[in-house]
C-alpha positions in Angstrom: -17.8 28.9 -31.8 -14.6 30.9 -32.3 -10.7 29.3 -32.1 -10.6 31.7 -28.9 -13.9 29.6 -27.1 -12.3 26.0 -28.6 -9.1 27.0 -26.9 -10.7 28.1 -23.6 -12.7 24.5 -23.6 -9.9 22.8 -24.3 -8.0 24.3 -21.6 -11.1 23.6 -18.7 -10.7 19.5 -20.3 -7.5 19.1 -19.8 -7.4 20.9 -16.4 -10.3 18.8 -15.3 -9.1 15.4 -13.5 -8.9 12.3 -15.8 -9.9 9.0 -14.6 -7.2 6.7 -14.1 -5.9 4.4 -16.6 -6.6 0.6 -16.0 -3.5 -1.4 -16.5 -3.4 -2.9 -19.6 -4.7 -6.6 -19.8 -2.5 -7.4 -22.9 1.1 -6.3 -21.2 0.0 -8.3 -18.3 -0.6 -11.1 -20.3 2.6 -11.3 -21.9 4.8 -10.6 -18.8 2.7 -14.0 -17.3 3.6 -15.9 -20.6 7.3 -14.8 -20.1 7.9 -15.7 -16.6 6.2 -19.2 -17.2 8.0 -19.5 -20.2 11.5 -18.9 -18.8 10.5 -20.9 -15.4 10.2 -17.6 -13.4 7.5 -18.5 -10.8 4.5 -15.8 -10.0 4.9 -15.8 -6.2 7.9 -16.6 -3.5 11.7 -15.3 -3.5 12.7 -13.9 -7.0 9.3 -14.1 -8.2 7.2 -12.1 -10.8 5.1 -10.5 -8.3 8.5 -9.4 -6.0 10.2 -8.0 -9.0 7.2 -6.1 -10.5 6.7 -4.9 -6.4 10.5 -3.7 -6.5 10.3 -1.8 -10.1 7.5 0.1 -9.0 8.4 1.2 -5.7 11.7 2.2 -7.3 10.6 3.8 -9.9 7.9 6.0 -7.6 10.8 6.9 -5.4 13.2 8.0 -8.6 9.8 10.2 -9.3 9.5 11.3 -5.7 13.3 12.9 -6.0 13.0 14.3 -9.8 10.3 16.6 -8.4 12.1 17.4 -4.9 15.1 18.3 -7.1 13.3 19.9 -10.0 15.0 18.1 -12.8 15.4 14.6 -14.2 18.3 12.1 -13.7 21.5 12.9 -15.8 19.6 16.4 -16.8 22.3 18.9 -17.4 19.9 21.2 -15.7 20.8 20.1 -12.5 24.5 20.3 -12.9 26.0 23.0 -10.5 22.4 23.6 -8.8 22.9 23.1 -5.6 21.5 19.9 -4.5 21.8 17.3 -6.3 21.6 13.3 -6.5 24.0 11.4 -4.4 23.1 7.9 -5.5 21.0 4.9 -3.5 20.9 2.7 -0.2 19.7 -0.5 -0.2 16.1 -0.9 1.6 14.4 -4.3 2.2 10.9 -3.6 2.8 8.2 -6.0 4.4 5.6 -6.0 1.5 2.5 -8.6 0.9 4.2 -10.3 -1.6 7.6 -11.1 0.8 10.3 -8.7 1.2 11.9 -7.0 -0.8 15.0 -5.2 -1.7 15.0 -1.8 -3.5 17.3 1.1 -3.8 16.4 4.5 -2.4 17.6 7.6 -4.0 19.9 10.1 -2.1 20.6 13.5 -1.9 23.4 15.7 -1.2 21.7 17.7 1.1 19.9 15.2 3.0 16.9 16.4 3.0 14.6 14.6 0.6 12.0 13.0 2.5 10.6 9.8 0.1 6.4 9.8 0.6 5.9 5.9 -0.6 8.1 4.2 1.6 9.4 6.6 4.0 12.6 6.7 6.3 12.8 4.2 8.7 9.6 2.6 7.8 10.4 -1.5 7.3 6.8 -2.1 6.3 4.1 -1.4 3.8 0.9 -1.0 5.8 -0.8 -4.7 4.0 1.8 -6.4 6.6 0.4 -5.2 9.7 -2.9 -5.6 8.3 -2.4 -9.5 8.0 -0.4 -9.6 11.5 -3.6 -8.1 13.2 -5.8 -10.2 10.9 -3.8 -14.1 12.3 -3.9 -13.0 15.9 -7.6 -12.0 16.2 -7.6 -15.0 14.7 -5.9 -16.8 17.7 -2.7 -17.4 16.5 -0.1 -16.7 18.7 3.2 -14.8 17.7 4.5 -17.8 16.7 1.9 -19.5 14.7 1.5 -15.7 12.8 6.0 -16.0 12.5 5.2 -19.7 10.7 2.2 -18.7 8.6 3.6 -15.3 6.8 7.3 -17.3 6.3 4.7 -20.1 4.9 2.6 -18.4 2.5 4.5 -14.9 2.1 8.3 -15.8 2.6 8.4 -13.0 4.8 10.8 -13.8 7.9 9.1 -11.3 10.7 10.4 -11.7 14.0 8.6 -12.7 16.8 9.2 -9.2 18.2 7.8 -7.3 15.5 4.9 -9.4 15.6 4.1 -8.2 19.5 4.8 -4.5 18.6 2.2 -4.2 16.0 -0.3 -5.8 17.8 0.8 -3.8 20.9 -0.1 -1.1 19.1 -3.7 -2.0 18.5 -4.2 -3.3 22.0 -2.7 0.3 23.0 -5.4 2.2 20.8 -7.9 0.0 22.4 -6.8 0.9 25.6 -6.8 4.3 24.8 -10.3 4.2 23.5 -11.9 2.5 26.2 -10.4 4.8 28.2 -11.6 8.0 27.1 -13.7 10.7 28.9 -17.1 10.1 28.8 -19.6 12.6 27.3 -22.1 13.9 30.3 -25.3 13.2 28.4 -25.6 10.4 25.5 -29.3 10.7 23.4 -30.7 6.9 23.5 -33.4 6.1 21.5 -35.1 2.5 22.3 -37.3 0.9 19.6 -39.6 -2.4 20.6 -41.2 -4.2 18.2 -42.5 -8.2 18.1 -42.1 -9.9 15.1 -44.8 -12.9 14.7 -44.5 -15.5 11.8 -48.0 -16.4 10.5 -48.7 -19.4 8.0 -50.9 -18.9 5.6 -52.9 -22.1 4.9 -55.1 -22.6 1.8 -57.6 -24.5 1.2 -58.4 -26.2 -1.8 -62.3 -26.7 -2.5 
């Protein structure tokens, strides 16, 4: 095999898609040792799970802007280009872990539109999940208010709670609603199941 056909198959590897890396078991390990070492409790307000939630959402969104811009923070590439950065607004986002507070990148320009956690949006999709989860449940608004402060130490108002499941009873709605189709293909199939004991006997 020539250089030429080892450079032309290592070009079609590394274009192909790569399976994605599992998170390593040993960093994990030690970030659980330090947080129970220095007191810093897994779940709940200030907690390991709430501060790992807010790193990563921040640091997709810092992501998100590098490529909208075309250049990294502090690049001198970017300097005199146009747009540019134009620092952060605090954001407290509904998550499963509680809410939480993150800083969203800016632009001069206005127009960068964040994918991850986008404009206006006060909750991550898990949230509504669990609301619609408690009240097919039976809970009422309330009971669904109690449990996520509870468990979650999210503080959702009663009037969130009734406009996300508005919005399913509103799909329903929709649904059941629909034009019907003028012919539907039916196919019926009868059968009869009978149980019969085998009995042995022993001579």
């Amino acid at each position: 095999m020539t250089s030429d056909n080892v450079t032309e198959a290592e070009s079609v590897k590394a274009a192909e898609p790569q399976p994605a890396k599992k998170v390593d078991d040993q960093l994990i390990d030690e970030l659980v040792g330090r947080a129970q070492a220095e007191g810093l409790q897994l779940t709940g307000e200030g907690g390991l799970l709430q501060q790992l939630t807010k790193r990563l959402l921040e640091s997709a969104l810092e992501g998100e802007i590098t490529d909208h811009l075309g250049y990294d923070k502090h690049d001198p590439a970017g300097k005199n280009g146009g747009n540019s950065r134009n620092g952060t607004r605090a954001k407290t986002v509904l998550t499963d872990v509680g809410p939480v507070e993150i800083a969203v990148p800016r632009d001069r320009e206005g127009s960068f539109e964040p994918k991850i956690v986008k404009k206006r949006q006060k909750r991550l999709t898990g949230v509504d999940e669990m609301v619609i989860s408690l009240s097919a449940k039976g809970l009422t608004t309330g009971e669904v208010q109690a449990h996520l402060a509870e468990v979650y130490g999210a503080e959702v108002s009663r009037q969130t709670i009734s406009t996300i499941t508005d919005k399913v009873m509103d799909g329903m709605a929709e649904w059941q609603n629909r034009p019907l189709d003028a012919v539907y293909p039916v196919v019926f199939i009868d059968a009869i199941h009978v149980k019969i004991r085998v009995l042995s006997t022993i001579l």
